[in-house]
N, CA, C and O atoms as a Tripos MOL2 file, in Angstrom:
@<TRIPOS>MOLECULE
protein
  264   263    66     0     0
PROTEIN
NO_CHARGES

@<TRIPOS>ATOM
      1 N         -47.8500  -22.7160   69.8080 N.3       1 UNK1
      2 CA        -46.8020  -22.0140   69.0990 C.3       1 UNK1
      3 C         -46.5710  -20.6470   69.7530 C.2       1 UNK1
      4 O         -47.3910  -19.8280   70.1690 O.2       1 UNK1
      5 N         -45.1360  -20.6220   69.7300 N.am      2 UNK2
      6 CA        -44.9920  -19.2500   70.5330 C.3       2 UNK2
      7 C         -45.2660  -18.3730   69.2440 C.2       2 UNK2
      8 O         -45.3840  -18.9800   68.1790 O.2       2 UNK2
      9 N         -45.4260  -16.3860   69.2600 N.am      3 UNK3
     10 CA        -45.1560  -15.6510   68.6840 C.3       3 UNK3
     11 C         -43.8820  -15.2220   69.1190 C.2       3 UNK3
     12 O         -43.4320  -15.4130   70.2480 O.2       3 UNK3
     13 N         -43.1420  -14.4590   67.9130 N.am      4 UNK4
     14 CA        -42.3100  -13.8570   67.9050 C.3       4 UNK4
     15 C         -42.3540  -12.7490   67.1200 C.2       4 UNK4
     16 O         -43.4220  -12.6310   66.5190 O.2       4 UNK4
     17 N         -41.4660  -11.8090   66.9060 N.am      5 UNK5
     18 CA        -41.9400  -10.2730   66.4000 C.3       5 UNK5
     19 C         -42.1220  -10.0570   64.8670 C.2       5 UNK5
     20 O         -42.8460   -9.2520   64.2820 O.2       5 UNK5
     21 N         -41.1730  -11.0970   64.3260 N.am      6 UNK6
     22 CA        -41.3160  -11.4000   63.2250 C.3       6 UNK6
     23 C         -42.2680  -12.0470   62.6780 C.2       6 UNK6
     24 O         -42.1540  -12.3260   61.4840 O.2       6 UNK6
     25 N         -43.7100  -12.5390   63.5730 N.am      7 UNK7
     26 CA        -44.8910  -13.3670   63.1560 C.3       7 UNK7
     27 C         -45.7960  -12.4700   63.0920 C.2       7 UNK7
     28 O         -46.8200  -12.6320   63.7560 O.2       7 UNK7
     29 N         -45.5990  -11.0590   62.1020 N.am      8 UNK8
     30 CA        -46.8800  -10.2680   61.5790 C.3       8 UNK8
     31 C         -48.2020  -10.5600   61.4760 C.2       8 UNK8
     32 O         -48.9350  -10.0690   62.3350 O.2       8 UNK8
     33 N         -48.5770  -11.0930   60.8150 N.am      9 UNK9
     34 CA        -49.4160  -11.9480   60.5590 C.3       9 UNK9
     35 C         -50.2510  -12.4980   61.7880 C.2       9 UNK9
     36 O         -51.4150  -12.2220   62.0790 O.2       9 UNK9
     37 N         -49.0620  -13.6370   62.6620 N.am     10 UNK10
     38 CA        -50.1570  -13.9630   63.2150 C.3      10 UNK10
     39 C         -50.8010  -13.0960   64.6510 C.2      10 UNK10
     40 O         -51.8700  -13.2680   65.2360 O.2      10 UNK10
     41 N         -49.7690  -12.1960   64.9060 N.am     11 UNK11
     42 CA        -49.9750  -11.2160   66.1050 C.3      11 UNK11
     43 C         -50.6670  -10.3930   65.6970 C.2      11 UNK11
     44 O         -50.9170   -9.6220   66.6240 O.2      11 UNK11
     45 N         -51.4850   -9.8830   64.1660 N.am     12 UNK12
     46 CA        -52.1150   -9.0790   63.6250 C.3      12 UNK12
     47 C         -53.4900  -10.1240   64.5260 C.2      12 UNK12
     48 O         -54.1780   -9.7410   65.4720 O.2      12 UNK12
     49 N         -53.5310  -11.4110   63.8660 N.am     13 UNK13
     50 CA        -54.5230  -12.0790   64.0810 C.3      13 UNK13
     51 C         -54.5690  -12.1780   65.7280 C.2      13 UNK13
     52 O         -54.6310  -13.4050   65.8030 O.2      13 UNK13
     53 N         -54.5740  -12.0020   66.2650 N.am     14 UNK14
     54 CA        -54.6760  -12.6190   67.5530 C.3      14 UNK14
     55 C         -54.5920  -10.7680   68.5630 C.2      14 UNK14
     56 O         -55.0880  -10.5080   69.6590 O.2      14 UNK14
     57 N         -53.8900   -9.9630   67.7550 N.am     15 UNK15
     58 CA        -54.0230   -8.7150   68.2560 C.3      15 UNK15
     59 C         -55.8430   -8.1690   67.7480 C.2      15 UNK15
     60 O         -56.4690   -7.4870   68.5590 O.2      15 UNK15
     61 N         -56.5520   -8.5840   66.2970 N.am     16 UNK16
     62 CA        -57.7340   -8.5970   66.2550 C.3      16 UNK16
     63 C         -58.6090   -9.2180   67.0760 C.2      16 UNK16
     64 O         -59.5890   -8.6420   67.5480 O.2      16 UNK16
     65 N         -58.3020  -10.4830   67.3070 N.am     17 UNK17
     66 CA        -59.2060  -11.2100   68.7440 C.3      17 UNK17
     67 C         -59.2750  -10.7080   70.0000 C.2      17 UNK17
     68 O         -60.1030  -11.1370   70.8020 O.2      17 UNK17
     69 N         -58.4920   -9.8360   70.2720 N.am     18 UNK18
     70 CA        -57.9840   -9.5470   71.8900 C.3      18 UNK18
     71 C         -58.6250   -8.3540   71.5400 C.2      18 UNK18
     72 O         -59.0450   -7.9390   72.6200 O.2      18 UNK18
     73 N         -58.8930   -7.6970   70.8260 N.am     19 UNK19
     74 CA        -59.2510   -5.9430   70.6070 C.3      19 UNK19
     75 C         -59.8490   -5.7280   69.3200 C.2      19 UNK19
     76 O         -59.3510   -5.1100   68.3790 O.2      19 UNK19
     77 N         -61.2570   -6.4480   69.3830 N.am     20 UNK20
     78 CA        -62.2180   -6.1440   67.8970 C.3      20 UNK20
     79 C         -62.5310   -4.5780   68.4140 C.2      20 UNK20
     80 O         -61.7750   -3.8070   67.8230 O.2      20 UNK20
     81 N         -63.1550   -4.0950   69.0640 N.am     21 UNK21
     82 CA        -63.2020   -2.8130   68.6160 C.3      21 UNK21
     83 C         -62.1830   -1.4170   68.4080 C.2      21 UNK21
     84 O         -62.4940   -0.2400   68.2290 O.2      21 UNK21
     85 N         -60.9260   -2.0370   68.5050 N.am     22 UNK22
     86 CA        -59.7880   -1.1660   68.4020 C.3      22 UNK22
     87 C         -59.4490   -0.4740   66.5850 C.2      22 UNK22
     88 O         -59.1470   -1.2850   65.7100 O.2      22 UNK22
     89 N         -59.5370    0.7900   66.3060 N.am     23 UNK23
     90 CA        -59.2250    0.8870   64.6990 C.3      23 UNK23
     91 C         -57.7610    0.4310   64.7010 C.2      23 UNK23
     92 O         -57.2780    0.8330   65.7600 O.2      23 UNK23
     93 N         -56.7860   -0.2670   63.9440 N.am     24 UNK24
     94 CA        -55.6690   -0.3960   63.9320 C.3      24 UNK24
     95 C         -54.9250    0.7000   63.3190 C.2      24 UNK24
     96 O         -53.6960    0.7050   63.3810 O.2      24 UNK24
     97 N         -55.6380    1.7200   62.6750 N.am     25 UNK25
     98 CA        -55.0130    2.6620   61.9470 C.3      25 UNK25
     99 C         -54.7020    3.6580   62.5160 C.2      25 UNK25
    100 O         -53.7980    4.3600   62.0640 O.2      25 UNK25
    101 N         -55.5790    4.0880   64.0220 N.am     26 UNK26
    102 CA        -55.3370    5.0380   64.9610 C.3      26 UNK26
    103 C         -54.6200    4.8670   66.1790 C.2      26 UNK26
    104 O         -54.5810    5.6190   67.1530 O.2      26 UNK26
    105 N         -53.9320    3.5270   65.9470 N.am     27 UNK27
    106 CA        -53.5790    2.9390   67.3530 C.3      27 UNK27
    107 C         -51.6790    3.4120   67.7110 C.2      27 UNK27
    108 O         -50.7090    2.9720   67.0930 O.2      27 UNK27
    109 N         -51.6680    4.0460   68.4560 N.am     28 UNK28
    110 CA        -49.7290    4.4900   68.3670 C.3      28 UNK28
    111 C         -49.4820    3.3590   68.8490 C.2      28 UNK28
    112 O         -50.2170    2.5780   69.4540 O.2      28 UNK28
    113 N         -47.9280    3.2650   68.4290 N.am     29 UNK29
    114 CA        -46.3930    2.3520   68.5470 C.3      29 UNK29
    115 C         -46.7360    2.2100   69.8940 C.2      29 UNK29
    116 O         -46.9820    1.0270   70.1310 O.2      29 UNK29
    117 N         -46.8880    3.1310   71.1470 N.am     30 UNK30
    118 CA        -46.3990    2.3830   72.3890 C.3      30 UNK30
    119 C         -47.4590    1.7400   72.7310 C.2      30 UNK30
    120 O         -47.4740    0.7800   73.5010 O.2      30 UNK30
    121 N         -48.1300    2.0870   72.3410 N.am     31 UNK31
    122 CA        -49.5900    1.0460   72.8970 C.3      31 UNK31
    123 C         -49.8530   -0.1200   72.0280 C.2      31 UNK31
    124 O         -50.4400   -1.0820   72.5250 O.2      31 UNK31
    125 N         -49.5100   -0.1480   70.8640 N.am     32 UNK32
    126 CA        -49.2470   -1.6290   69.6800 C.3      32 UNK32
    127 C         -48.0780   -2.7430   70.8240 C.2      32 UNK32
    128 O         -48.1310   -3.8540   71.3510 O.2      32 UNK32
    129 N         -47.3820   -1.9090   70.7570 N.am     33 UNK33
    130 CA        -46.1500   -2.6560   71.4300 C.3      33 UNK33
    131 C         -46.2680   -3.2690   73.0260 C.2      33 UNK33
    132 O         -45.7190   -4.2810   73.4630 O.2      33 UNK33
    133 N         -47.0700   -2.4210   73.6690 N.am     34 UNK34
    134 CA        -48.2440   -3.0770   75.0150 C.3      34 UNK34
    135 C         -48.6050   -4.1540   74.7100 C.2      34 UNK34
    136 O         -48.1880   -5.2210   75.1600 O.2      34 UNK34
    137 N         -49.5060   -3.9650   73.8280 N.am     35 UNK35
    138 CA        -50.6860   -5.5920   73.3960 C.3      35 UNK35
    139 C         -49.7270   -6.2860   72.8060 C.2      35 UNK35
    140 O         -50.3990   -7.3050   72.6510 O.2      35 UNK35
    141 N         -48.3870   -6.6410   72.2130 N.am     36 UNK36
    142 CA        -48.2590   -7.8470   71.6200 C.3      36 UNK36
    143 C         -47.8320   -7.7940   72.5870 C.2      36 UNK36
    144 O         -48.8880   -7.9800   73.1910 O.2      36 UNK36
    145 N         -46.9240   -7.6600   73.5610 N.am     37 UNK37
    146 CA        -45.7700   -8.0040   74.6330 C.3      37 UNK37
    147 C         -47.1420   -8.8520   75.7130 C.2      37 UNK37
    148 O         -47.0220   -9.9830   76.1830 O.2      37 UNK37
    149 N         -48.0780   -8.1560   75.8530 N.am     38 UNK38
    150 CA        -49.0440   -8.9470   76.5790 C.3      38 UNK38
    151 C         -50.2290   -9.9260   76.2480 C.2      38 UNK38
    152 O         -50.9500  -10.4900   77.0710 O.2      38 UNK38
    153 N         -50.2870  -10.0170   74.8490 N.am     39 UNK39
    154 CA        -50.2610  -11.5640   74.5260 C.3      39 UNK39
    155 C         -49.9580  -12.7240   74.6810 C.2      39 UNK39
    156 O         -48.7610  -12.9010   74.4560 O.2      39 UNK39
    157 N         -50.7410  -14.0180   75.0950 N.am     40 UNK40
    158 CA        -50.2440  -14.6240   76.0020 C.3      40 UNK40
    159 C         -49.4800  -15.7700   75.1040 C.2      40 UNK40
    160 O         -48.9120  -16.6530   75.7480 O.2      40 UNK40
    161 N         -49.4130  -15.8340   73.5280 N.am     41 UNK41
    162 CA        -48.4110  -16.6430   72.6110 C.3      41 UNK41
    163 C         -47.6130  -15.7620   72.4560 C.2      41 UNK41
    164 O         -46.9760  -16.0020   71.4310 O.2      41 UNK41
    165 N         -47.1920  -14.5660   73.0740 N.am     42 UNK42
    166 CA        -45.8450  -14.0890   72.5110 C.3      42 UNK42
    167 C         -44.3690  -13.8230   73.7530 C.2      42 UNK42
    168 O         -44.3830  -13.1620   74.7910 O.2      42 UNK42
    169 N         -43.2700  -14.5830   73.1620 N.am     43 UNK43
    170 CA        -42.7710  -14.9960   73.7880 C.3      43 UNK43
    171 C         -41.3490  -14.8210   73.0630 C.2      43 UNK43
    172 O         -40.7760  -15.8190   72.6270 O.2      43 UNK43
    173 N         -40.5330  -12.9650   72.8840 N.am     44 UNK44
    174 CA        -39.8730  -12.9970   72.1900 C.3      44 UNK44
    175 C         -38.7800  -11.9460   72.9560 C.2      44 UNK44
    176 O         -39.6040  -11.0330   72.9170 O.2      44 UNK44
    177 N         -38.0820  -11.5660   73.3530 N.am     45 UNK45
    178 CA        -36.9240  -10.2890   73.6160 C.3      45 UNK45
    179 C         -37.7370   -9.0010   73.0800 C.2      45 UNK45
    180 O         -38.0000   -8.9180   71.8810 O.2      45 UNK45
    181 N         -38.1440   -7.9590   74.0260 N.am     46 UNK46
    182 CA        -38.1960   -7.0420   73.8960 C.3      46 UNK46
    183 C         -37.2940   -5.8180   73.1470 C.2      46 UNK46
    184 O         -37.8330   -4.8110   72.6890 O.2      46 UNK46
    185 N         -36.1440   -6.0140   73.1080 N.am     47 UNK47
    186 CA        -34.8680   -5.5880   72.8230 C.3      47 UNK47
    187 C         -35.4640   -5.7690   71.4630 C.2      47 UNK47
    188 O         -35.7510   -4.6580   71.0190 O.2      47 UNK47
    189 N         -35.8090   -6.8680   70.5020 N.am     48 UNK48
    190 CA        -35.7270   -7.0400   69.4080 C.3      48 UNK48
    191 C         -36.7650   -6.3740   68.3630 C.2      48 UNK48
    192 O         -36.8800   -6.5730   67.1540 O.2      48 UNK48
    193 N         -37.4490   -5.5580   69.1870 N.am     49 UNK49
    194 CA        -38.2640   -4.7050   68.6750 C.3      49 UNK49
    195 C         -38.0570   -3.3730   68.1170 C.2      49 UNK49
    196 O         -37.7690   -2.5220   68.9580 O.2      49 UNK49
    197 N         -38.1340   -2.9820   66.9050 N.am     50 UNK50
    198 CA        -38.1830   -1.8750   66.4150 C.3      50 UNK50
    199 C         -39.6320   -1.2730   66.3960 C.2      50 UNK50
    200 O         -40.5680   -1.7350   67.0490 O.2      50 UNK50
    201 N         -39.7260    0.2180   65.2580 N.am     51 UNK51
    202 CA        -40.6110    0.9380   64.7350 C.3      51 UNK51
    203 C         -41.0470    0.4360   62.9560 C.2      51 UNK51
    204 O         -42.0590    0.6250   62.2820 O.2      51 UNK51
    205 N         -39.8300   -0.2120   62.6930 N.am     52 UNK52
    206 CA        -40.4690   -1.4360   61.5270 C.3      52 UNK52
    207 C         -40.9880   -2.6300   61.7870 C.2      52 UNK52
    208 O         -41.3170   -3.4250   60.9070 O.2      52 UNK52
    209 N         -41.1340   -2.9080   63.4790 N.am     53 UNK53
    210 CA        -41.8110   -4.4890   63.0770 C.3      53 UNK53
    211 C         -43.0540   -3.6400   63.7270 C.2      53 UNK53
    212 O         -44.0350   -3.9300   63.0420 O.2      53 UNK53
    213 N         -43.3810   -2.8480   64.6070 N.am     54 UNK54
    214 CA        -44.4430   -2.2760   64.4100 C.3      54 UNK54
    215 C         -45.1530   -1.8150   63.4480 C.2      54 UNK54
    216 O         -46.3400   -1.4930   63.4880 O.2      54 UNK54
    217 N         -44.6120   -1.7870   62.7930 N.am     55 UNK55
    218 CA        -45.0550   -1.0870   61.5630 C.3      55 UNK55
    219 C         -45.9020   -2.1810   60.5890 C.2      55 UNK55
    220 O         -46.9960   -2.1240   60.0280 O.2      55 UNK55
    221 N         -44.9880   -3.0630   60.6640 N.am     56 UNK56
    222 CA        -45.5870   -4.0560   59.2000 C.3      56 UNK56
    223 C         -46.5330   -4.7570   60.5610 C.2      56 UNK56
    224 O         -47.2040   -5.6360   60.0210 O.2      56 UNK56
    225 N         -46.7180   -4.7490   61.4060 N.am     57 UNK57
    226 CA        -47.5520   -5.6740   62.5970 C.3      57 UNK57
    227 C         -48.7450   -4.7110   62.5790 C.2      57 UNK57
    228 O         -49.8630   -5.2010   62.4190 O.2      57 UNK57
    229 N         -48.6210   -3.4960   62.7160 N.am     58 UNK58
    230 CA        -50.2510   -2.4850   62.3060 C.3      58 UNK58
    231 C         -51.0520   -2.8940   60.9540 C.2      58 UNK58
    232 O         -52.2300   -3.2200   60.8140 O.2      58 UNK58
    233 N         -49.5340   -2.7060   59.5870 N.am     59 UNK59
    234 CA        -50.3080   -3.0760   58.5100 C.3      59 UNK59
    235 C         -50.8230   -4.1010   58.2930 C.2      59 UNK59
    236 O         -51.8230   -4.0980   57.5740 O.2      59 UNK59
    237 N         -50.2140   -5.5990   58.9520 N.am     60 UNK60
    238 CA        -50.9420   -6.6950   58.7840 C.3      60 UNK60
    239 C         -52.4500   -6.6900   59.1440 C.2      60 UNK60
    240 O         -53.4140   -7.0840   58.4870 O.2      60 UNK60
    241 N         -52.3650   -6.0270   60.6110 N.am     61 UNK61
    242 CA        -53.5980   -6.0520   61.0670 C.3      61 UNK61
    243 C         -54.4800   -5.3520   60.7420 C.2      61 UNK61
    244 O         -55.5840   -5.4180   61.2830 O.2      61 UNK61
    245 N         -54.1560   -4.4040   59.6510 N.am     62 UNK62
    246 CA        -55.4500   -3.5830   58.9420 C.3      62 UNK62
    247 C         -56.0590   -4.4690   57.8210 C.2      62 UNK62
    248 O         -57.2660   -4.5460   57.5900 O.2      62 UNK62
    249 N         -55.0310   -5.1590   57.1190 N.am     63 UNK63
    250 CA        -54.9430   -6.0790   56.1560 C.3      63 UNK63
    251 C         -56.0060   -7.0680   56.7260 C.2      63 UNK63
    252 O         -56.8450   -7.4760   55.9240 O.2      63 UNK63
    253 N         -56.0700   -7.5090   58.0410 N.am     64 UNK64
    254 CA        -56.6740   -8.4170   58.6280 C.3      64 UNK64
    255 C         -58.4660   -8.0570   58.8240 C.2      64 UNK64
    256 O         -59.4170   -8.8350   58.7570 O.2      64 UNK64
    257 N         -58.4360   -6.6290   59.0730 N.am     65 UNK65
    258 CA        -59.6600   -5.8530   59.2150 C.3      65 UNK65
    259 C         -60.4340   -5.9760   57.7670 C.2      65 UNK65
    260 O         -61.5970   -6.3660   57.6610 O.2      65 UNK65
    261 N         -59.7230   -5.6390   56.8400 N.am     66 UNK66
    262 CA        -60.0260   -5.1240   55.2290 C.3      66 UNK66
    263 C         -60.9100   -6.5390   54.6040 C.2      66 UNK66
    264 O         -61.3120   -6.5520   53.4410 O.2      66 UNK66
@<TRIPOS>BOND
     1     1     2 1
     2     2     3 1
     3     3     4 2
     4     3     5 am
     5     5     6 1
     6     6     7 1
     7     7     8 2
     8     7     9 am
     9     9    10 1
    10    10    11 1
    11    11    12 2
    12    11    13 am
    13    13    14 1
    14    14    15 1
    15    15    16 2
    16    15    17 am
    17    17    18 1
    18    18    19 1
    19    19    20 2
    20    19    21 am
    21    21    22 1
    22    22    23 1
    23    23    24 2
    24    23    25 am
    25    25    26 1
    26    26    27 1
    27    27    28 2
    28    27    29 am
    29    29    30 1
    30    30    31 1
    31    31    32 2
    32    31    33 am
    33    33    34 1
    34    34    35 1
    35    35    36 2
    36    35    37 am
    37    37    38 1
    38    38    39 1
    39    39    40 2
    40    39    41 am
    41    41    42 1
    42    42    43 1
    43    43    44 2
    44    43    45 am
    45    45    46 1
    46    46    47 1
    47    47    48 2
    48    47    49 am
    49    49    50 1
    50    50    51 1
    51    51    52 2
    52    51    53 am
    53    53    54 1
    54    54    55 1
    55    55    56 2
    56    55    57 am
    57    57    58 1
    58    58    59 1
    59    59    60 2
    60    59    61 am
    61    61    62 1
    62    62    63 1
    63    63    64 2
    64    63    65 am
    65    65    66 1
    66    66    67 1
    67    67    68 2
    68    67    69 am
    69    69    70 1
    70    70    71 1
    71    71    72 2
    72    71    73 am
    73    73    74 1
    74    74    75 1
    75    75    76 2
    76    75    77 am
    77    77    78 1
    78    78    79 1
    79    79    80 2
    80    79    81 am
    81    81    82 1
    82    82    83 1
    83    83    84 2
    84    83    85 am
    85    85    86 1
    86    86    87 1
    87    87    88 2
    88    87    89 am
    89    89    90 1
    90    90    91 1
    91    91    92 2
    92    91    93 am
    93    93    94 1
    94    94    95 1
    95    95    96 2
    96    95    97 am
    97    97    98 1
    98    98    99 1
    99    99   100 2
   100    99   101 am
   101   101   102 1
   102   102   103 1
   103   103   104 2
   104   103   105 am
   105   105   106 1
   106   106   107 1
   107   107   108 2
   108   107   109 am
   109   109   110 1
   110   110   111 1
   111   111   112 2
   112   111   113 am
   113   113   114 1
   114   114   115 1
   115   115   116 2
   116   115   117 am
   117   117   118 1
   118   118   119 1
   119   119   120 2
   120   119   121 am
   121   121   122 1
   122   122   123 1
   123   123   124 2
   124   123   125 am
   125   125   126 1
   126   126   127 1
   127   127   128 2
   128   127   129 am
   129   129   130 1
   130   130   131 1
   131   131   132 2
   132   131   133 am
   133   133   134 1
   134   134   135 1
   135   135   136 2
   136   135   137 am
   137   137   138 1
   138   138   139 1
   139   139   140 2
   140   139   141 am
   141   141   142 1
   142   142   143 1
   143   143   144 2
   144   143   145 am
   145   145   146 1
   146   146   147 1
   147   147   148 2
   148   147   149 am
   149   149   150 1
   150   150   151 1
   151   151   152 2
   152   151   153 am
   153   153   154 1
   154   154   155 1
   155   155   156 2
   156   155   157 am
   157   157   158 1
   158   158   159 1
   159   159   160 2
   160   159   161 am
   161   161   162 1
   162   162   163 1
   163   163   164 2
   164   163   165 am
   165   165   166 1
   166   166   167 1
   167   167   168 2
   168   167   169 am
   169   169   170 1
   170   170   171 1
   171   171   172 2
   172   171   173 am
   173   173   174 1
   174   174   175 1
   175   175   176 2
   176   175   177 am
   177   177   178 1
   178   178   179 1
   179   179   180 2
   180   179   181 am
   181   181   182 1
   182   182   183 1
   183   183   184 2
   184   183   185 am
   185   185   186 1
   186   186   187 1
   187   187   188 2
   188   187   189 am
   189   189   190 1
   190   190   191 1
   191   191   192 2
   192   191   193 am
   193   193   194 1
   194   194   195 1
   195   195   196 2
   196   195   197 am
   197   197   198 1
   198   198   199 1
   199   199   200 2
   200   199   201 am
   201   201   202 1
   202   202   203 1
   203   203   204 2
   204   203   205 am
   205   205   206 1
   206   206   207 1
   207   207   208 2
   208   207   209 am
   209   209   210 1
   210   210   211 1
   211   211   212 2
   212   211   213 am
   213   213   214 1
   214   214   215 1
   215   215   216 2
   216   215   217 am
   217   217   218 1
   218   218   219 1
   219   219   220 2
   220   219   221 am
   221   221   222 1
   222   222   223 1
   223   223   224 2
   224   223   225 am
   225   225   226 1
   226   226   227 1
   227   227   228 2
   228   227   229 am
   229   229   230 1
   230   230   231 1
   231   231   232 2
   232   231   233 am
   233   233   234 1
   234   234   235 1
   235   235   236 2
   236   235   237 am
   237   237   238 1
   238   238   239 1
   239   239   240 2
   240   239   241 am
   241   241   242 1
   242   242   243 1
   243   243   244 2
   244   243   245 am
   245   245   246 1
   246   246   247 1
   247   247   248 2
   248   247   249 am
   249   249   250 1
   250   250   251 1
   251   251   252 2
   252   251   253 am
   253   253   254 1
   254   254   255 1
   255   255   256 2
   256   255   257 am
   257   257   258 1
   258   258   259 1
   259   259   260 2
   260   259   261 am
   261   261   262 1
   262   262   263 1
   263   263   264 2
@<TRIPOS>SUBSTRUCTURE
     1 UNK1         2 RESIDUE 1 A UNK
     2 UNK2         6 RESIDUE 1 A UNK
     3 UNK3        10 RESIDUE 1 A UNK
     4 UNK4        14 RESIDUE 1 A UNK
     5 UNK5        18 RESIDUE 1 A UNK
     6 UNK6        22 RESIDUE 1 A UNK
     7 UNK7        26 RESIDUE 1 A UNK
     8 UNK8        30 RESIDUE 1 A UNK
     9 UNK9        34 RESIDUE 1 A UNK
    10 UNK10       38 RESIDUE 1 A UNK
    11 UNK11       42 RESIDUE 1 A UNK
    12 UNK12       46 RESIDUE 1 A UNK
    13 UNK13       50 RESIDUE 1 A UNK
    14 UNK14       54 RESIDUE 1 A UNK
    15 UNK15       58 RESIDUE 1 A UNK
    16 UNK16       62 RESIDUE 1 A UNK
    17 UNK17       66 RESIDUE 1 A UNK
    18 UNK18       70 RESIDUE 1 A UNK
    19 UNK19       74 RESIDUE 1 A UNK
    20 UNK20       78 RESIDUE 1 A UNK
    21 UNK21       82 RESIDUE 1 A UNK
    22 UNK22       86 RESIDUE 1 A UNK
    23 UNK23       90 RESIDUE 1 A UNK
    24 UNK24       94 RESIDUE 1 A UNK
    25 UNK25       98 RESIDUE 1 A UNK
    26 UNK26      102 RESIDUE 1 A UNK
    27 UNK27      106 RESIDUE 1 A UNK
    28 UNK28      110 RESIDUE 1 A UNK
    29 UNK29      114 RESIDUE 1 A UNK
    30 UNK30      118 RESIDUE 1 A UNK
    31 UNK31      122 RESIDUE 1 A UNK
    32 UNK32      126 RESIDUE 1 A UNK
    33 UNK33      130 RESIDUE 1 A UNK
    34 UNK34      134 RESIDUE 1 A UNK
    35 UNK35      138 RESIDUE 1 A UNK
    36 UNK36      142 RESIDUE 1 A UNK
    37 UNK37      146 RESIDUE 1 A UNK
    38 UNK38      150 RESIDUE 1 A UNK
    39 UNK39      154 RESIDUE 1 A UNK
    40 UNK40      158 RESIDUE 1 A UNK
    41 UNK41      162 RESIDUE 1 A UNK
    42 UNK42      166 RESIDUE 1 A UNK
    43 UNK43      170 RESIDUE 1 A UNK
    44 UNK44      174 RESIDUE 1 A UNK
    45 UNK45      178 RESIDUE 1 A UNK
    46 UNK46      182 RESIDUE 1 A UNK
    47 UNK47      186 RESIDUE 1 A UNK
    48 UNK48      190 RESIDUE 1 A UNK
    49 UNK49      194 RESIDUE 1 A UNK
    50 UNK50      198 RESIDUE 1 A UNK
    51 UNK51      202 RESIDUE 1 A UNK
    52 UNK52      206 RESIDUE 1 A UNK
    53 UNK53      210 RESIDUE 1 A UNK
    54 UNK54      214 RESIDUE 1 A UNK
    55 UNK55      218 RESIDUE 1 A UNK
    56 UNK56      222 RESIDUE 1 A UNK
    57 UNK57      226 RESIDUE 1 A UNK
    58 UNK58      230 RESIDUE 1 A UNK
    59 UNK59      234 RESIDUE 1 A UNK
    60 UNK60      238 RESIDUE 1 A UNK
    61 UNK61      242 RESIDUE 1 A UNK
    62 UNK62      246 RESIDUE 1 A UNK
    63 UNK63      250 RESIDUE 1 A UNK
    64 UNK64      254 RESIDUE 1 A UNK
    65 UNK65      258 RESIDUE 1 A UNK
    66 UNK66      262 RESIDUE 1 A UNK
């Protein structure tokens, strides 16, 4: 399954596998936006990225930590 930007959830999950010791709470937008783009299920237009799908893609992944 590809990711796409809208798959919070599972790029939370798979952004936790790729980077267990990363805090997600200290991590900035351009470097969030690094690791999903270089994930190797994500497979979506860069263009289609905002500072809200970053956003709910950090909170998932704290959600994921918790």
């Amino acid at each position: 399954m590809e990711l796409k930007w809208t798959d919070t959830r599972e790029i939370a999950i798979a952004l936790d596998e790729a980077h267990p010791k990363v805090d997600p709470r200290y991590l900035n937008y351009v470097d969030l936006r690094v690791w999903v783009e270089s994930l190797a299920k994500f497979a979506d237009d860069p263009a289609r990225c905002g500072e809200k799908i970053l956003e709910a893609i950090q909170l998932a992944w704290i959600e994921e930590r918790e």
